[in-house]
C-alpha positions in Angstrom: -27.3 26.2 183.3 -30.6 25.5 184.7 -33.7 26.2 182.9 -37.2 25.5 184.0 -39.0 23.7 180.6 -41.9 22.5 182.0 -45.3 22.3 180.2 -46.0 25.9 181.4 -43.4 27.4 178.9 -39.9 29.0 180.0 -40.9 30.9 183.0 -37.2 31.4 184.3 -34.0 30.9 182.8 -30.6 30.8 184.8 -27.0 30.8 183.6 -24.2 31.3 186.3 -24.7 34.6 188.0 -27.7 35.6 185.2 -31.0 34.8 185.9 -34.0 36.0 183.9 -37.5 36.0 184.8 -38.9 36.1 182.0 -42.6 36.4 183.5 -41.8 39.9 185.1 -39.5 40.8 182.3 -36.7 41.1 184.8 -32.6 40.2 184.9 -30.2 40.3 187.5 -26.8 39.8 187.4 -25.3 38.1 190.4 -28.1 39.0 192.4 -28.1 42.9 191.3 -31.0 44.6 189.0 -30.3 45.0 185.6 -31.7 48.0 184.1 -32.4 46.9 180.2 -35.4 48.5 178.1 -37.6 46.5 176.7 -36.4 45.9 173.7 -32.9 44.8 174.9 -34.6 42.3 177.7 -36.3 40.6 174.9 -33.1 40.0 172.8 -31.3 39.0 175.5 -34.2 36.5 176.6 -34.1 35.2 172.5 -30.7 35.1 173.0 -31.2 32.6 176.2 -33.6 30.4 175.0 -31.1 29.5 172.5 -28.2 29.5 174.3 -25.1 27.8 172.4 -26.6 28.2 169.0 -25.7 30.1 166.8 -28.9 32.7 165.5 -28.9 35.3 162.7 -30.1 39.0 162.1 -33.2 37.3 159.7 -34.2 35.1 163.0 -34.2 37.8 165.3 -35.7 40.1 163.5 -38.8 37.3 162.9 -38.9 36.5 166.6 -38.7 40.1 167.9 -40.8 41.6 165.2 -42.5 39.4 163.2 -41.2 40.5 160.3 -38.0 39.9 157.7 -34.5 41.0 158.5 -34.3 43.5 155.5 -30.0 43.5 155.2 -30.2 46.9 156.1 -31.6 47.4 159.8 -28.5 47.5 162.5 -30.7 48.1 165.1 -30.2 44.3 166.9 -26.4 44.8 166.4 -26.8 48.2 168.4 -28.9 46.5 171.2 -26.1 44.3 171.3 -23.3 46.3 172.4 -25.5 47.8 174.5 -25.7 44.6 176.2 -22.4 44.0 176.3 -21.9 47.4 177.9 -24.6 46.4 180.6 -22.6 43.0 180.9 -19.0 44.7 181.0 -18.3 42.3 178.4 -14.8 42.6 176.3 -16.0 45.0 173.7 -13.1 43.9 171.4 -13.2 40.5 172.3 -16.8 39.2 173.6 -17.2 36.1 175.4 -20.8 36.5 176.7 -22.4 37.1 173.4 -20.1 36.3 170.8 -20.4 37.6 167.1 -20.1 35.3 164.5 -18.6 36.4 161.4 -21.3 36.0 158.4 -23.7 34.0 160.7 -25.0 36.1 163.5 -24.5 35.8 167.5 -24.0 33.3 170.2 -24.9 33.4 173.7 -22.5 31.5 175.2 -24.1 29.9 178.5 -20.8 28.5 180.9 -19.7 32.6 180.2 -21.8 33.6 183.2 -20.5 31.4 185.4 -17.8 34.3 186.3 -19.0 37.0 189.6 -18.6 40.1 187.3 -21.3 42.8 187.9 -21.2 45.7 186.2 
């Protein structure tokens, strides 16, 4: 993983073959476009900055929205698998953003080392 933390904030972040500018708002995936809305580049992005940690619905729902998960809302998990459709990731068995059971979801940062495109 190589991230740029310098006092100027995240400006890029780069995991194998991902790399997200987060400036322009833009992904690629081994050097191809992603096409991701919005809202899916900023949980992805979330996701990323905390790579290898494990964060829950309630967290981000606060980062996202700036407001509290209310137990109900699926709308992250949706954004999600859609994610993991964009990612061709193992919809039965993830291992680019993982779920864990009860706690919430784990970008898992050495997955992108692999050449898959979708």
């Amino acid at each position: 993983m190589q991230n740029n933390r310098s006092p100027m904030a995240l400006r890029e972040l780069t995991f194998g073959c991902l790399h997200l500018d987060l400036v322009k708002r833009r992904a690629t995936l081994s050097g191809s476009p992603l096409s991701l809305k919005p809202q899916e580049f900023e949980l992805l992005a979330f996701l990323a900055k905390n790579a290898d940690h494990v964060v829950n619905r309630e967290m981000i729902t606060q980062a996202l929205r700036g407001t509290s998960y209310d137990g109900v809302d699926r709308s992250i998990d949706l954004r999600i698998s859609y994610l993991r459709k964009k990612f061709q990731d193992n919809i039965t068995d993830p291992y680019r953003i993982k779920t864990i059971r009860s706690k919430g979801y784990i970008f898992i940062s050495t997955s992108w080392n692999t050449q898959q495109t979708p």
